[in-house]
C-alpha positions as CSV (number, residue, x, y, z in Angstrom):
1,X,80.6,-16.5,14.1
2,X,80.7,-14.7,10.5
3,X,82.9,-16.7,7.8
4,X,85.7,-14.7,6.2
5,X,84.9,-14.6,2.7
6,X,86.5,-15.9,-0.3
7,X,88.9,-14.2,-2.9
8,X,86.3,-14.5,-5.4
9,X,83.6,-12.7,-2.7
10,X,85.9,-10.4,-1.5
11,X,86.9,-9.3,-5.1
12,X,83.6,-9.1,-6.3
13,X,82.7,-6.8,-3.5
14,X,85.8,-4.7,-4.1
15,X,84.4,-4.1,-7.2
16,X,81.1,-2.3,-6.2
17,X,83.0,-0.2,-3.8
18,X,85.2,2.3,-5.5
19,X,88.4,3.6,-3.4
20,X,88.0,0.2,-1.2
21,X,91.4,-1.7,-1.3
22,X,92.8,-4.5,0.1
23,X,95.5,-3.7,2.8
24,X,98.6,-5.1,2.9
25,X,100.2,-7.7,5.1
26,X,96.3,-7.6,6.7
27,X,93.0,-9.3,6.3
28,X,91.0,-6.4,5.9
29,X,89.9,-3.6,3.4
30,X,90.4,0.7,3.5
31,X,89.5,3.4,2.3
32,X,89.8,7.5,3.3
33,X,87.3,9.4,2.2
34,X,87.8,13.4,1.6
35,X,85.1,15.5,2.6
36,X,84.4,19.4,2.4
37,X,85.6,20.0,5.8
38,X,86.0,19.3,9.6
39,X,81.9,19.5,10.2
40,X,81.4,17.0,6.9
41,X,83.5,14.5,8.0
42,X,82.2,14.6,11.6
43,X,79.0,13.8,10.7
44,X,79.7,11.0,8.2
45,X,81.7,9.5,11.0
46,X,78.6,10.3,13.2
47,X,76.2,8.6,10.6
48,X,78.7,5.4,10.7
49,X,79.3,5.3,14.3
50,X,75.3,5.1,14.8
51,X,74.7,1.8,12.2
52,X,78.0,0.5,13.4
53,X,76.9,0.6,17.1
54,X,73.3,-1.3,16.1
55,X,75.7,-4.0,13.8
56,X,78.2,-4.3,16.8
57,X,81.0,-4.4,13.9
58,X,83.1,-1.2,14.6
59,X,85.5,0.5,12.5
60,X,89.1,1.1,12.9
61,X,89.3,4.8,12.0
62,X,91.0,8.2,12.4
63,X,89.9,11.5,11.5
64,X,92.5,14.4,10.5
65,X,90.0,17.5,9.6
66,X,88.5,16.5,6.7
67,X,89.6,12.9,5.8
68,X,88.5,10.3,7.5
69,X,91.1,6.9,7.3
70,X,88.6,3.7,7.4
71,X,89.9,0.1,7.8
72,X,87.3,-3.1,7.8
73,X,87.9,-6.4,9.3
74,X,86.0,-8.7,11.6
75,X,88.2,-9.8,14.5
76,X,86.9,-12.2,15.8
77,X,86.3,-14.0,12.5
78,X,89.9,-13.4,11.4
79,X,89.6,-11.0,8.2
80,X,86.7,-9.5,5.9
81,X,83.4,-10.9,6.1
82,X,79.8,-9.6,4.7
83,X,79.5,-7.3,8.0
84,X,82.7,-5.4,6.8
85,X,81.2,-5.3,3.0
86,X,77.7,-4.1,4.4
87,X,79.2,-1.2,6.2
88,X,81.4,-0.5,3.9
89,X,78.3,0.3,1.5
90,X,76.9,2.0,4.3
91,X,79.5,4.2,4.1
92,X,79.6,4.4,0.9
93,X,76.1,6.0,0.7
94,X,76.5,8.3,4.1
95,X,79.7,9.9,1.8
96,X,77.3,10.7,-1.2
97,X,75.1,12.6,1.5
């Protein structure tokens, strides 16, 4: 099972990925990202669902046309861990795209 990481990690981490924030009252990181449109945002969440699906770490998510909501944890560890922080930058790069 993946280890939650530390304040220090976490922080760190935080700090590569602009937008990402800590949510409150929860182990776990967001972010919404704002894209041109409906058809954008669909396939950044299509691009994400895809590595997501082949890390078996899914996102909790919601699309409203063309902002897509993302929050990271890893359940069954408890709170962030590296899987959240690598898809996070995964995202991170399919948004740039």
């Amino acid at each position: 099972m993946a280890q939650t990481l530390t304040h220090e990690a976490r922080k760190a981490a935080l700090a590569a990925l602009p937008g990402w924030r800590e949510v409150d009252g929860r182990d776990a990181i967001a972010k919404t990202f704002d894209f041109a449109d409906f058809v954008a945002a669909f396939g950044f969440m299509t691009k994400c669902a895809l590595v997501a699906e082949r890390m078996d770490h899914h996102p909790e998510w919601m699309n409203v046309y063309r902002k897509v909501a993302v929050t990271l944890a890893t359940h069954d560890a408890g709170g962030v861990t590296e899987k959240d922080i690598a898809l996070a930058r995964a995202m991170e790069e399919f948004a740039r795209v």
